[in-house]
N, C-alpha and C positions, 0 to 999 in steps of 0.2 A: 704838522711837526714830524720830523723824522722818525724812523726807528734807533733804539740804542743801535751803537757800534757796541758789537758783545764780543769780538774777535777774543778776546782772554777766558770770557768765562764759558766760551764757547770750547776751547781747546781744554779748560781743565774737565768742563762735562764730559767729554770723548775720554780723558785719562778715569776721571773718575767711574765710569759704569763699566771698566774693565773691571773694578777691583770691589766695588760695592754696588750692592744692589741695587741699580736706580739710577745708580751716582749720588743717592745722599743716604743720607744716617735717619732720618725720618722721611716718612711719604712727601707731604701735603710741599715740602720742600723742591721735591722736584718737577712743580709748577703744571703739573700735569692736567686740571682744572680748568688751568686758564690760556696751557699753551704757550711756547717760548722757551727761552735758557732761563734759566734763573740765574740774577747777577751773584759770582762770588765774591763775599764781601770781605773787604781785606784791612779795613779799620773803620770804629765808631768814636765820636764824638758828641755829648753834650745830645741834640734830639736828631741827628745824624747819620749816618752811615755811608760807607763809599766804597765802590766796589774795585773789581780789579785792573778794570779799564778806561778809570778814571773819574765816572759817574757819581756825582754827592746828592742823597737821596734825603729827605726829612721822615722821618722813623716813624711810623706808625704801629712797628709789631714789638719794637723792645725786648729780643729774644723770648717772645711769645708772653711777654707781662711782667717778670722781672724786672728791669732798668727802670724801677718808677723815679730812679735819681739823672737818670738818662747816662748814657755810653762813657764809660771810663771818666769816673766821678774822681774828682783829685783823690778826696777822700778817703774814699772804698779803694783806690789804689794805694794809697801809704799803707793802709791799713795791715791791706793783701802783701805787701811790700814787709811789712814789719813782723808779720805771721808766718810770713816765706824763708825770713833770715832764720830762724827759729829754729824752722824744720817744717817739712809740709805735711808728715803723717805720722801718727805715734802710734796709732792701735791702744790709745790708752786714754783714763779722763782728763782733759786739759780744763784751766779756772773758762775759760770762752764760754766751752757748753755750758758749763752753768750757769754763768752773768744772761747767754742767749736765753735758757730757758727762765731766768728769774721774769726777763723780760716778758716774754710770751705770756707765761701765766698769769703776770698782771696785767696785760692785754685785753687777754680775751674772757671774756664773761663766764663762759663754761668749763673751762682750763686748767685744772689743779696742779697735773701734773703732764708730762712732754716727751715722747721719746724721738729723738729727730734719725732720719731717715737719708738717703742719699737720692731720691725722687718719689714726684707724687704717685705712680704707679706703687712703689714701694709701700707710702702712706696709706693707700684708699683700702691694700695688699691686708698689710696688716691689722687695719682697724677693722675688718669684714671676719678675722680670724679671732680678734676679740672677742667681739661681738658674738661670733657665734658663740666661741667660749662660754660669754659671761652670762648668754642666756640660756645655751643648752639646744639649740635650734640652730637646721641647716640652712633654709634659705633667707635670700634678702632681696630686695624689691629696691629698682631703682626708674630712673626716666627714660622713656624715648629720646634717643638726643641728647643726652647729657654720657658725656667722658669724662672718665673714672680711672683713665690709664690702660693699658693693656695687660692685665691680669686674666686670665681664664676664662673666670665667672662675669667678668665686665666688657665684655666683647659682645653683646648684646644690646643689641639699638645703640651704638657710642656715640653718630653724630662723629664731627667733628671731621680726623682724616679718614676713618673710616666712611663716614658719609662723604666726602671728598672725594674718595676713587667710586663711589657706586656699587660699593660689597655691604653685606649684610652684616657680617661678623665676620669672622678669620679659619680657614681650614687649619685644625691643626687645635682645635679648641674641641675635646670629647662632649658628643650631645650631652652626656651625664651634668658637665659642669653646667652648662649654659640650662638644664630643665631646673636646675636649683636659684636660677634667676627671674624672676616676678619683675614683668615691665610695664608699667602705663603712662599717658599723657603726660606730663610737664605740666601744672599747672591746674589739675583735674582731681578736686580732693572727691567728689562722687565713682571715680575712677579707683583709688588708693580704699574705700570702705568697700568696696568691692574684692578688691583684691585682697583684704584684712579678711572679708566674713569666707570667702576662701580658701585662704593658706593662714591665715594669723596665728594659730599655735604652733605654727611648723616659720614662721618668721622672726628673724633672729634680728636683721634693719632695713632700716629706709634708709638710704643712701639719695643723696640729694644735692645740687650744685644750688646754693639757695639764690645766688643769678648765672641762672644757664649761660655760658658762656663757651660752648660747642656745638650750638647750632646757629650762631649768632650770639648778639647780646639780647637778652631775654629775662627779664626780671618777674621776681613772684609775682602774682596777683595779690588785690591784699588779700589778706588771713589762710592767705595756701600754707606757708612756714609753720601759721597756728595751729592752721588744722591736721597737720603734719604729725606738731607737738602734741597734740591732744590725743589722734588715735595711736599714737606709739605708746603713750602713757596708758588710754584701754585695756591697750593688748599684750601689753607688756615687753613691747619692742626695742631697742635703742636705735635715737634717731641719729645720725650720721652726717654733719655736715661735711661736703667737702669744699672746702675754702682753698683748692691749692692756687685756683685765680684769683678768685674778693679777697683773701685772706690779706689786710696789709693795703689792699689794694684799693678798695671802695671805700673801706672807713678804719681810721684805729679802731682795732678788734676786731674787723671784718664785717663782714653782711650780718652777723649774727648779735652785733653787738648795732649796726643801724637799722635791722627790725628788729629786734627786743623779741630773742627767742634764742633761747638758751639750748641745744643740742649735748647729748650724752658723750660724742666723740667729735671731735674736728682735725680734719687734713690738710695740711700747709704744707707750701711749696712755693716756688717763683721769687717772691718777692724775701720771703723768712730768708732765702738764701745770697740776697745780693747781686744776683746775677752769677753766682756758683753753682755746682749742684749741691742743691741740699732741700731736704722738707722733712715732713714731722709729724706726727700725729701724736694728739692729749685728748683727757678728758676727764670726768670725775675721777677722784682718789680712787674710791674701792674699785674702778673699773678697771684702772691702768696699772693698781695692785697686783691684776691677774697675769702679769708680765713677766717672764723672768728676767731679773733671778731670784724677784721674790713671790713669782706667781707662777703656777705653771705650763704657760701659753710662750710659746717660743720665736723669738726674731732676733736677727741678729747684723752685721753690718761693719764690716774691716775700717771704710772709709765715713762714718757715718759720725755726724758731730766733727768733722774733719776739721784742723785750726786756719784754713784758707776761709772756709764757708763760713764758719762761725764769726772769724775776723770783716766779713764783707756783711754780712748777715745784723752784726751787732750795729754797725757803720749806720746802717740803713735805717734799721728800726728806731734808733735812736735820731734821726732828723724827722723821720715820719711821728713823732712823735711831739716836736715843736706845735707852738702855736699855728693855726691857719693854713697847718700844710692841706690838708683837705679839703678846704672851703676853694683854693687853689687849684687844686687838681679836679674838683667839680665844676669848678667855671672854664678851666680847657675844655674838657671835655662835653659840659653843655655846648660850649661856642663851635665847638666842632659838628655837634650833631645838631643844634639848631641851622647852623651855617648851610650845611648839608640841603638839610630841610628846605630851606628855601630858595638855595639853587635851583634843586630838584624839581619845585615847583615852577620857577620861572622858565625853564625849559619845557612845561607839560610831561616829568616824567615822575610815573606810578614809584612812589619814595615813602616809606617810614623809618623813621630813627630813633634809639635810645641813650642815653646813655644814664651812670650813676658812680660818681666816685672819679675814680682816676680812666675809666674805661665807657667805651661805646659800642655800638655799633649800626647796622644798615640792613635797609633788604631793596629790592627792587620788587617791592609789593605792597599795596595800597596800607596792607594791614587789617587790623592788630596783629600782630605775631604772639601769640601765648603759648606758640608749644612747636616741637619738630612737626610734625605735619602741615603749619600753616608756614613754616620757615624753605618748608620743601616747594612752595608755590611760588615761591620769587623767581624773577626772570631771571635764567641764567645766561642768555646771552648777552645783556644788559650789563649785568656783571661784568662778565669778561671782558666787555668791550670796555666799562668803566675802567677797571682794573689797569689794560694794556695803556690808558690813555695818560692817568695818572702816574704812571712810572715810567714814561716818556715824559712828564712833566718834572719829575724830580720825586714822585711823592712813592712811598713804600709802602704799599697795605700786606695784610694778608693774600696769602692768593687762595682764597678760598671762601663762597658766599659762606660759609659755619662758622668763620670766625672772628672773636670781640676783638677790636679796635683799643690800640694804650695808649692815653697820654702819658708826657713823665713833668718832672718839676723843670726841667728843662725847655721845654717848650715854649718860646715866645711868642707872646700875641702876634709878631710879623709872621713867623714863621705859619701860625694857623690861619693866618690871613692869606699867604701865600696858596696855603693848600686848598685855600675855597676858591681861590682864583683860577687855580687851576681845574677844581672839582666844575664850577661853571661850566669852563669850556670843554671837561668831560663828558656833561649832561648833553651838551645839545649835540654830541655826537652821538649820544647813546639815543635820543629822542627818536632818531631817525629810524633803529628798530622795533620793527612791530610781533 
């Protein structure tokens, strides 16, 4: 198979990295992993995408999770269309935010109340400033491999694009902040009583992606989440989910409501917002009391609860909320990663897959993956090869072995039949490196 003709996205890379750094607005973007241009995409559709030079690719990243309705949903555009006539920004309470938030809180199991945010960095941001608040303690304890956003204090083992360029953390982040961050294994609750007996009077949370989905897809062990639950509650800690990926995504309610384990705070993104920016973080009453303007813990937010986000946001949650949407987007995403699976094998290459919900992912290693260190042993040349071969084929992954894989409701069985077909004839190019 050939290579793309990239002539377009080729000439706007060269404009673009005169004026931004990179040439993109996020890292992992400018393909730098896996090597190449990265096609500029110039319209989506349905499980779609198409770039500037012609190329129609079948969507695997769904602006990194969001689109669980897939690309320019009639819907979520009338919506955004009828929000827009309106006015696009008030700085003031419009009825949305609070139809969104009635929503949400009857969602989620742990949820009283909602303050929505304009990104998950924002979210993970603030819930950590709670948190200390509400306990009175400076640090928090979070995973190897799990991202949190680019906050300060969360710059510390992130996984994700940070593990995608090969840096530790970020210059420009004071040792001060990063020594108030406690980090162990993903998946290692012998790891987590250690780090309680400790720092535990001086920990404020666990902060936790309860399916890692920055170092790969990576789902808890059983009774990790529990045992999570349990010594937060010892030690008097609040546990913190951060849902800005499951959130919506893997099950109505989230991860937290398909293992039955209730969390003190949770942070929402991606999906709450429609394919907008927007995200949020709730949690008990008396915790999210400590808020102002009626508590005195400070956040605040010009574009936040915005009537575009709110408008695409309510669109969303409200179909995701019908019968069998989920039972649906589990069986995409099984067929994708079983599919995978078995390619993998028919070619003789070292393959393990997961997936749960609307989401999946891969390694190019025998397995188990239960944590960033065994995620870091996958073949990375495998990858890339896999990667370049697949998007020569039509198919759009992530470009980066760290990250989960989306289906949307969109996605038709051809369509993921298609992509195994192509993934086959992926494998047996990849087979050939050793």
């Amino acid at each position: 198979m050939a290579p793309l003709d990239q002539k377009n996205s080729k000439a706007l890379m060269r404009r673009a990295r005169k004026v931004i750094p990179g040439g993109v607005n996020s890292p992992v973007r400018a393909y730098g992993s896996v090597g190449g241009t990265p096609p500029f995409i110039q319209s989506g559709r349905g499980a779609t995408v198409t770039d500037v030079d012609g190329h129609t690719y079948t969507d695997y990243v769904g602006s990194w999770g969001p689109l669980i309705l897939g690309h320019a949903d009639r819907e979520v555009l009338a919506a955004v269309k009828r929000a827009a006539s309106a006015g696009t920004s008030f700085g003031a309470p419009t009825e949305a935010e609070v139809e969104i938030a009635e929503l949400v809180c009857s969602a989620l199991p742990s949820v009283q109340q909602v303050r929505f945010v304009s990104s998950g960095t924002e979210a993970t941001m603030s819930a950590i400033r709670l948190a200390r608040a509400a306990t009175g303690r400076r640090k928090i304890l979070k995973f190897e491999g799990c991202y949190h956003g680019h906050a300060d204090a969360l710059l510390v083992g992130a996984g994700s694009g940070v593990a995608t360029l090969g840096i530790p953390g970020s210059p420009g982040v004071p040792e001060e902040f990063t020594r108030l961050t406690v980090q162990v294994p993903y998946n290692d609750l012998s790891s987590v009583a250690s780090a309680f007996k400790r720092h535990g009077p001086d920990l404020a949370c666990v902060l936790v992606e309860p399916v890692a989905g920055n170092m790969g897809c990576v789902p808890p062990l059983p009774g990790f989440l529990q045992g999570l639950r349990e010594m937060c509650d010892r030690h008097g800690a609040l546990l913190v989910f951060d849902e800005v990926m499951t959130g919506f995504r893997v099950a109505w309610g989230g991860a937290q409501r398909h293992y039955r384990v209730k969390p003190d705070l949770t942070c929402l993104g991606k999906v709450v917002g429609g394919g907008l920016p927007a995200a949020a973080y709730g949690g008990r009453r008396d915790v999210m009391s400590q808020m102002a303007p009626v508590g005195p813990v400070y956040q605040a937010g010009t574009l936040s609860g915005n009537p575009l986000a709110s408008a695409a946001g309510l669109v969303t949650l409200r179909r995701l909320s019908e019968p069998g949407v989920y039972d649906a987007l589990a069986e995409r995403s099984q067929a994708m990663a079983s599919g995978l699976a078995e390619a993998a094998e028919e070619a003789g290459v070292e393959f393990t897959t997961t997936s749960i919900g609307g989401m999946f992912g891969f390694f190019f290693h025998p397995g188990p993956v239960r944590n960033f260190e065994d995620a870091k042993k996958a073949h990375g040349e495998r990858f890339r090869r896999f990667f370049a071969s697949m998007l020569e084929a039509g198919v759009y992954l992530a470009p980066s072995p760290y990250e989960a894989g989306f289906v949307s409701l969109a996605h038709s069985r051809r369509e993921i039949a298609r992509t195994l077909d192509a993934a086959a004839a992926a494998f047996r190019k990849v087979a050939k490196i050793r």
